[in-house]
C-alpha positions in Angstrom: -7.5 18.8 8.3 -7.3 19.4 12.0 -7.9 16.5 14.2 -11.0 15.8 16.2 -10.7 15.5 19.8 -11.2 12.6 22.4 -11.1 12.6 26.3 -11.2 9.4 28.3 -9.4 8.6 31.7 -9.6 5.8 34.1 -9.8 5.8 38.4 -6.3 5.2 39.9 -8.0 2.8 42.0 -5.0 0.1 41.3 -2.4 -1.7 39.1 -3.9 -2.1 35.5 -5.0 -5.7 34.4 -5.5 -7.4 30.9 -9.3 -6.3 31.1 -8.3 -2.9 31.2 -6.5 -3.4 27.8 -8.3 -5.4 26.0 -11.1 -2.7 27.2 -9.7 0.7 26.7 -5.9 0.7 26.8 -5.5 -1.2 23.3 -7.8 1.1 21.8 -6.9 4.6 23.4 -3.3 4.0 21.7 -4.6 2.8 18.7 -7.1 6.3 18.6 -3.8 8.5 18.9 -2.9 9.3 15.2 -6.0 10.0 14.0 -7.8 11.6 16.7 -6.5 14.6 18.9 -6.3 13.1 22.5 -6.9 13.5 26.3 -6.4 11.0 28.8 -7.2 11.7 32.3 -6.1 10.4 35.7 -9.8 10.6 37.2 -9.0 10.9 40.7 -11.0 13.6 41.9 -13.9 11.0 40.4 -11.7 7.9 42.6 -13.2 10.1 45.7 -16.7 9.8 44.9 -16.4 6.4 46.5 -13.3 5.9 48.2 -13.1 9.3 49.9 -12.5 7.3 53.4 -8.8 6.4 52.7 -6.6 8.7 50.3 -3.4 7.5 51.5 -2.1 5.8 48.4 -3.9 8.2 46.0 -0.5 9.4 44.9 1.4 6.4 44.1 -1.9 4.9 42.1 -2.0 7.7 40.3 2.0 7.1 39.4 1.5 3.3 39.0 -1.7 3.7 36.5 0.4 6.5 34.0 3.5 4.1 34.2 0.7 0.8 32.7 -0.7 3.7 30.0 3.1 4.2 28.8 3.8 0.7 28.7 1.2 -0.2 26.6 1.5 2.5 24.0 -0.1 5.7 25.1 2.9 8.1 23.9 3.1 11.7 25.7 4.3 13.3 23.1 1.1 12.4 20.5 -1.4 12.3 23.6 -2.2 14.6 26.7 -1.4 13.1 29.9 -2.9 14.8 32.6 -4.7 14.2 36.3 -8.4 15.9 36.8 -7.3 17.7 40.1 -4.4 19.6 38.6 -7.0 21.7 36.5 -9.5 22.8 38.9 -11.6 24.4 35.8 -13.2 20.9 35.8 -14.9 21.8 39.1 -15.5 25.1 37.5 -17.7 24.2 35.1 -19.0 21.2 37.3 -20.3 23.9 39.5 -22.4 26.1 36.6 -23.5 22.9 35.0 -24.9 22.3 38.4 -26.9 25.2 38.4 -28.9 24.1 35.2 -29.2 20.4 36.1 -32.5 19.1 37.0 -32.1 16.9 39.9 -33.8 13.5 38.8 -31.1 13.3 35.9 -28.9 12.4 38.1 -31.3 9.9 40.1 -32.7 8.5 36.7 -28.3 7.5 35.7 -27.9 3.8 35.1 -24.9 3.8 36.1 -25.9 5.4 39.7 -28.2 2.6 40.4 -26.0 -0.1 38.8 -22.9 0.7 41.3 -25.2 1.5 44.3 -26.1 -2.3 43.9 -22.4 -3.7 43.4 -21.2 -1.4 46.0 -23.5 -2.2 49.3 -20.9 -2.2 51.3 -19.6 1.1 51.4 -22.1 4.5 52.4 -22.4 6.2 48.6 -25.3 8.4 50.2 -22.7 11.8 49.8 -23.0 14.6 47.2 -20.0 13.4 45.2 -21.2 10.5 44.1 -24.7 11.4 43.2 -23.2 14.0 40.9 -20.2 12.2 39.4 -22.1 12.2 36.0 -21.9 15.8 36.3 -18.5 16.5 37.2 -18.2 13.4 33.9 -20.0 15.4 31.9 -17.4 18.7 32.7 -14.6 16.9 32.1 -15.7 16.2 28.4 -17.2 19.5 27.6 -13.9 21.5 29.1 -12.1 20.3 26.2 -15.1 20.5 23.8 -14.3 16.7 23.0 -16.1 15.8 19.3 -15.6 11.8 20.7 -15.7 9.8 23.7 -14.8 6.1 23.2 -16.8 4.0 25.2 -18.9 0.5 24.8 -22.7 0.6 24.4 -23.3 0.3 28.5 -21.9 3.8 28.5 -23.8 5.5 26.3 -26.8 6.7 28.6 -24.2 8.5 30.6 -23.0 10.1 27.5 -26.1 11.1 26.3 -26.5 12.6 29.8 -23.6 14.9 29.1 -25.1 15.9 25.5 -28.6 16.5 27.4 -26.5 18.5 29.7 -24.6 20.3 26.8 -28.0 21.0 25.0 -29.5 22.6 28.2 -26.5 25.0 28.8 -26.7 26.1 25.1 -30.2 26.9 25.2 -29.8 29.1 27.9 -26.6 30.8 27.1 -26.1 30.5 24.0 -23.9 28.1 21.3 -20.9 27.0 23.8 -20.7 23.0 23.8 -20.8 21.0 21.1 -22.7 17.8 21.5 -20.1 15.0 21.6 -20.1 11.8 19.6 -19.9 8.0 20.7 -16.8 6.4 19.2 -18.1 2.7 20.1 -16.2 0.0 20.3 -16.4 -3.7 20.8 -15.2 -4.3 24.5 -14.3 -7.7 24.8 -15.3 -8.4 28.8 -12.7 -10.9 30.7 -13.9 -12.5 33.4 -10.8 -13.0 36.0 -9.0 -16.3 36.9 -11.1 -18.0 38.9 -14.0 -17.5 36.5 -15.8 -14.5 38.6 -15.8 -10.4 37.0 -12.4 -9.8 36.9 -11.8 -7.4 40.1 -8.8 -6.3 42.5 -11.0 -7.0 45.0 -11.0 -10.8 44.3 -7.7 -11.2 43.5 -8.0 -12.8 39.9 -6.5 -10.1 37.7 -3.6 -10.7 35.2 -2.1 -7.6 35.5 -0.2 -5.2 33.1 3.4 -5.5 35.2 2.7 -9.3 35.9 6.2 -10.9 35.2 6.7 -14.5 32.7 6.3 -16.7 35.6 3.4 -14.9 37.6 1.3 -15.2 34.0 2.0 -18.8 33.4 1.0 -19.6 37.3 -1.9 -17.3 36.9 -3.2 -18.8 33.4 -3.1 -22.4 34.9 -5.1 -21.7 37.8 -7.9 -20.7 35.4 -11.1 -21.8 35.3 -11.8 -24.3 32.1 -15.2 -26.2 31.6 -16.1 -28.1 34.6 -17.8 -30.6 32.2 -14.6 -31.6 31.2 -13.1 -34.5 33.5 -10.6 -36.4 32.0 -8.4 -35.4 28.8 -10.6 -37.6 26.7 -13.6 -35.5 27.3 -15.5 -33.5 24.4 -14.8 -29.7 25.9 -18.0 -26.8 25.7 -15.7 -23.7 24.7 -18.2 -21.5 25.4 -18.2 -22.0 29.2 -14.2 -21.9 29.0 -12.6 -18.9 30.3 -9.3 -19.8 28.6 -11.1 -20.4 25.4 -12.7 -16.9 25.9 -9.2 -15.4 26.2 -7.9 -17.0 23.5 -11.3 -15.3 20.9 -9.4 -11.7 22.4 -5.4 -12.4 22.3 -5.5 -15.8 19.9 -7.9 -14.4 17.3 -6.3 -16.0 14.2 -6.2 -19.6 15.3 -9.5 -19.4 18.1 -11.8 -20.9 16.1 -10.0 -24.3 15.3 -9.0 -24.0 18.8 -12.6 -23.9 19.8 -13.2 -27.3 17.4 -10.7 -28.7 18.9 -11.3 -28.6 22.4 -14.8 -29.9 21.4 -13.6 -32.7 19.3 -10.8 -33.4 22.4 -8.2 -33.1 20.0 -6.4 -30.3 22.2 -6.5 -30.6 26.3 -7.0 -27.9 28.9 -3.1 -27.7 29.8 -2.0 -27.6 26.0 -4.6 -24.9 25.4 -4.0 -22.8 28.5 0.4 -23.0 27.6 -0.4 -21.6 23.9 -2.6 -18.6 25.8 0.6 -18.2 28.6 2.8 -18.1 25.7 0.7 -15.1 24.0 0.1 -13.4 26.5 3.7 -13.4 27.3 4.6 -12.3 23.9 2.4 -9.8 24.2 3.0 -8.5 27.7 7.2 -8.3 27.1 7.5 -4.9 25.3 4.9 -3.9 28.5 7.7 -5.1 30.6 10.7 -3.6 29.1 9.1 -0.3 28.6 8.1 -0.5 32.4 11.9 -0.9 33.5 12.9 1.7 31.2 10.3 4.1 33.0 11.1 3.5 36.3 14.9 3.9 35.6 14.1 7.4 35.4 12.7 8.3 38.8 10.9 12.0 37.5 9.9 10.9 34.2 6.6 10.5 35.2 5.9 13.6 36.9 7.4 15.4 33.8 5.1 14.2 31.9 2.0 14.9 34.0 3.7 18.5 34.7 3.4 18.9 30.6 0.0 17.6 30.6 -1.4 19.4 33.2 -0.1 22.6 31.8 -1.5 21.8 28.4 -4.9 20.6 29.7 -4.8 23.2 32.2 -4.2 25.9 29.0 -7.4 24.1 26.7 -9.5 24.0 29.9 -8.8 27.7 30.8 -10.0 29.0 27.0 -13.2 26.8 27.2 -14.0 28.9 30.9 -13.8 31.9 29.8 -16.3 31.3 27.2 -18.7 29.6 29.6 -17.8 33.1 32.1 -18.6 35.3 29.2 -21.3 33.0 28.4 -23.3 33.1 31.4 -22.3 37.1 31.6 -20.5 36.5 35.1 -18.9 39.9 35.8 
């Protein structure tokens, strides 16, 4: 039976943190044998915003395939690739354009949502305005059946399937309509209690070493309630108690009595979530070293995944050409 197909990517706007895989990473490499999959380097989409300073484009780019890697996206059951090496994206960005009514793009969540959280930089360009668009390309190129993505995401993906439904009308059975493969996405706030952002400084990230995790997980933010050891704890304001639901799922809920009982302290709690973490994060850490003892590995493996992407993406065009009955 042949495989169904995914595409998802991420920004190269920066190293990787435990948000990231607890929500996408852990489940992209779980999604690898059963689904046929893309996974895109989005940095034509990193321009929509940060267009005003490209200079370390390139090395983010290299930084954010080496964290996929560690964490268990394999190139050799998954396609690897980055958005600007197959420039039949903008291709088909560019016809979609031509049949997308204008307050589709006004009316995107999304749009308003990161208008609001970023004020401080001038969005008012082209680029970002259509980004749902040039979204919506990248999944039809590779006629993707699935997209995985949490319920906030889904009126952007029904977007693309409006946008999929329109072109087909007019020209004809091209797109199919992808799916939503949803998944719970736990959300981690970062260290200091705030959304967990490089811009704040509280991530724990992917290539964080022993000691930088244990310094980071004791500087985090436990129930302010709590004074004194001897105080009854309230888990549910507790960021480590939160982490420990996502990495400590077997033994959370007695830690979660216990810390309201007092029977367990905040330092004792926040050394067993150090300790998994750790655990977790070592075969991260050795695969990382292993990578970067190899100084073109990671270029080969984009170079494959661009061809391969470049190869699916191509086939899809010259449907859409013949399609629209472009000479």
């Amino acid at each position: 039976m042949e495989k169904k197909r995914i595409l998802s990517g991420n920004r190269p706007s920066g190293r990787l943190h435990l948000g990231n895989y607890a929500g996408a990473l852990q489940n992209w490499a779980a999604l690898q044998d059963e689904y046929e999959c893309f996974f895109m380097v989005a940095d034509w989409h990193a321009l929509t915003s940060e267009y005003g300073d490209t200079s370390e484009l390139k090395a983010l780019t290299k930084e954010m395939v080496i964290d996929w890697i560690s964490v268990g996206l394999d190139p050799e059951r998954s396609t690897l690739f980055v958005q600007s090496h197959v420039t039949q994206h903008a291709e088909l960005a560019l016809l979609l354009g031509m049949i997308t009514p204008l307050p589709w793009l006004e009316r995107c969540p999304t749009y308003k949502q990161q208008i609001k959280e970023l004020s401080n930089k001038d969005l008012g360009n082209f680029g970002f305005l259509g980004y749902p668009l040039l979204q919506a390309a990248d999944i039809l190129i590779y006629e993707a059946n699935c997209v995985p993505i949490g319920e906030d995401q889904l009126p952007h993906l029904e977007m693309t399937r409006e946008i999929a439904r329109r072109f087909n009308n007019f020209y004809g059975e091209v797109f199919p309509e992808p799916q939503a493969l949803l998944s719970d996405i736990p959300m981690l706030v970062g260290i200091d209690g705030r959304k967990m952002s490089k811009s704040y400084g509280n991530c724990i990230y992917l290539s964080d070493e022993e000691k930088t995790v244990n310094h980071k997980v004791m500087q985090m933010i436990t129930d302010p309630a709590r004074v004194t050891r001897k105080d009854k704890g309230h888990p549910e304001v507790c960021s480590v108690c939160q982490y420990q639901k996502v990495f400590n799922p077997e033994i959370y809920e007695k830690l979660w009595d216990q810390c309201k009982s007092a029977e367990i302290g905040c330092v004792d709690c926040k050394k067993m979530l150090a300790e998994k973490i750790n655990t977790l994060m070592t075969p991260f850490r050795d695969k990382r070293r292993e990578i970067e003892s190899k100084p073109d590995y990671v270029d080969e493996v984009l170079n494959a995944g661009d061809a391969h992407a470049r190869e699916i993406a191509e086939a899809t065009m010259q449907r859409v050409r013949d399609a629209v009955k472009l000479y």
